[in-house]
C-alpha positions as CSV (number, residue, x, y, z in Angstrom):
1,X,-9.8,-2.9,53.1
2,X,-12.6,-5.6,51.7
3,X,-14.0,-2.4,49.4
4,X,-10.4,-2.0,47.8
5,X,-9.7,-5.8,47.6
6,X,-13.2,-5.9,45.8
7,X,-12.3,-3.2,43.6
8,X,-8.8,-4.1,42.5
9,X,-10.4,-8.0,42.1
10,X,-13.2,-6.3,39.6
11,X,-10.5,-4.3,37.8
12,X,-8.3,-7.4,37.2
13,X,-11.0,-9.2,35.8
14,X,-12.2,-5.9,33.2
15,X,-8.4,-5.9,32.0
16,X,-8.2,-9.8,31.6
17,X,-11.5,-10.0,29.8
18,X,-12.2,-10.2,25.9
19,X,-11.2,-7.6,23.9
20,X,-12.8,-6.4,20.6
21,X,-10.5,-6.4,17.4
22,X,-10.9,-5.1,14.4
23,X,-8.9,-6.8,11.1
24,X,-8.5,-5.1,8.4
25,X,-6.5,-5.3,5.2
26,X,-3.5,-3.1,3.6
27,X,-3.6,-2.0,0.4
28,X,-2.7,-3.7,-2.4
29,X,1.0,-3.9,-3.3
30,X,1.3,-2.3,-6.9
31,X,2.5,-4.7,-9.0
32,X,6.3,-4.1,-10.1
33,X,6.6,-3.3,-14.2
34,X,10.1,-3.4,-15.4
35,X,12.1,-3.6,-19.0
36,X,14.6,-6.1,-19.9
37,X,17.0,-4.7,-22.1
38,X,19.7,-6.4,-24.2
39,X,21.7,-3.9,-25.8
40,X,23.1,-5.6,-28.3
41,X,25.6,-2.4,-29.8
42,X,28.9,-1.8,-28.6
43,X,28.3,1.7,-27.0
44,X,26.3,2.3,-23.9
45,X,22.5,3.4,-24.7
46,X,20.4,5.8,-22.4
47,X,16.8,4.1,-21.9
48,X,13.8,6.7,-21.5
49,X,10.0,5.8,-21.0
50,X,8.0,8.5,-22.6
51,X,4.6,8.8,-21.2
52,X,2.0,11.5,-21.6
53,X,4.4,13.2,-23.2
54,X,7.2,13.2,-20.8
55,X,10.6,11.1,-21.2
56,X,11.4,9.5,-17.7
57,X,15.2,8.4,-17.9
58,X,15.6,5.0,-16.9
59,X,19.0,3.9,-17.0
60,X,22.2,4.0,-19.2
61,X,22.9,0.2,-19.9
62,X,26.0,-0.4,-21.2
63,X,27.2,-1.9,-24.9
64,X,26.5,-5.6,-25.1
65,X,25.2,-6.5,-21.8
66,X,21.6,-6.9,-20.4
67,X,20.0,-4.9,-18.2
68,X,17.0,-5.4,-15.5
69,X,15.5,-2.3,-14.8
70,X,12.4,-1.3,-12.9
71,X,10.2,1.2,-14.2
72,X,9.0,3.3,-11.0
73,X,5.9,5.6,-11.5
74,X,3.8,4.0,-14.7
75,X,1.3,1.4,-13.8
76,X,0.8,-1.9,-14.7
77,X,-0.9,-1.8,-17.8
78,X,-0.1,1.8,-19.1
79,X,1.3,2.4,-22.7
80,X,4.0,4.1,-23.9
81,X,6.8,4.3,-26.0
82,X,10.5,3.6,-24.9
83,X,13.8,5.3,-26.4
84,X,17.6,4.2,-26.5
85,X,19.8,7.1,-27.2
86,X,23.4,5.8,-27.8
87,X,25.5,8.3,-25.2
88,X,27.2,9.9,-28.3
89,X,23.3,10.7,-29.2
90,X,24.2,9.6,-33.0
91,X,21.7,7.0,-33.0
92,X,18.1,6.6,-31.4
93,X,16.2,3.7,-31.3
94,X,11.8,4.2,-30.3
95,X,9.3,1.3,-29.8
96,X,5.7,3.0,-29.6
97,X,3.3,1.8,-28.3
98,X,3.8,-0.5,-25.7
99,X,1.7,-1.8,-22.9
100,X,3.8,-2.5,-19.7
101,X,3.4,-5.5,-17.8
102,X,4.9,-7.1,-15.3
103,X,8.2,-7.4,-17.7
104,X,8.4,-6.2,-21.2
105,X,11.6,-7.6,-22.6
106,X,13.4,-4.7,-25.3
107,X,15.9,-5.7,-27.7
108,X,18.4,-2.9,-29.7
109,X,19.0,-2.9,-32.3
């Protein structure tokens, strides 16, 4: 009985003593790069980010009203061009050679 009172005493203590922790950190958050866009026409425009090459539709933001829109999938600091494409497809609007920040704030026309 003393033998398994000893024991169960010396595991109590192991279980209740310091335990080693490692800390580490995540990774960084990337940073969020969105356009603001006033579309200042009277028809609805459909925004596209063109990079390497390849449009990436946006959003269609409609005639005069302002639009946030986040820009998923181009890093903070990439360039490229946008385009607004009125929904009839009439008219197209291009800015080339932007750098994207955190916001880059388009106006049309």
């Amino acid at each position: 009985m003393r033998v398994l009172m000893v024991s169960l005493s010396m595991l109590s203590l192991a279980a209740c003593g310091p335990r080693q922790v490692e800390v580490r950190t995540g990774p960084e958050p990337a940073a969020e790069v969105a356009l603001h866009v006033t579309n200042n026409l009277s028809q609805a425009v459909n925004v596209y980010v063109v990079s390497g090459g390849n449009d990436i539709f946006l959003k269609q933001v409609a005639g005069n009203s302002v639009e946030h829109i986040p820009v998923s999938g181009i890093a903070a600091g990439a360039t490229v061009n946008l385009r607004a494409s009125t929904v009839d497809g009439t008219r197209t609007y291009t800015k080339n050679n932007v750098t994207l920040s955190s916001m880059y704030d388009w106006r049309l026309p």
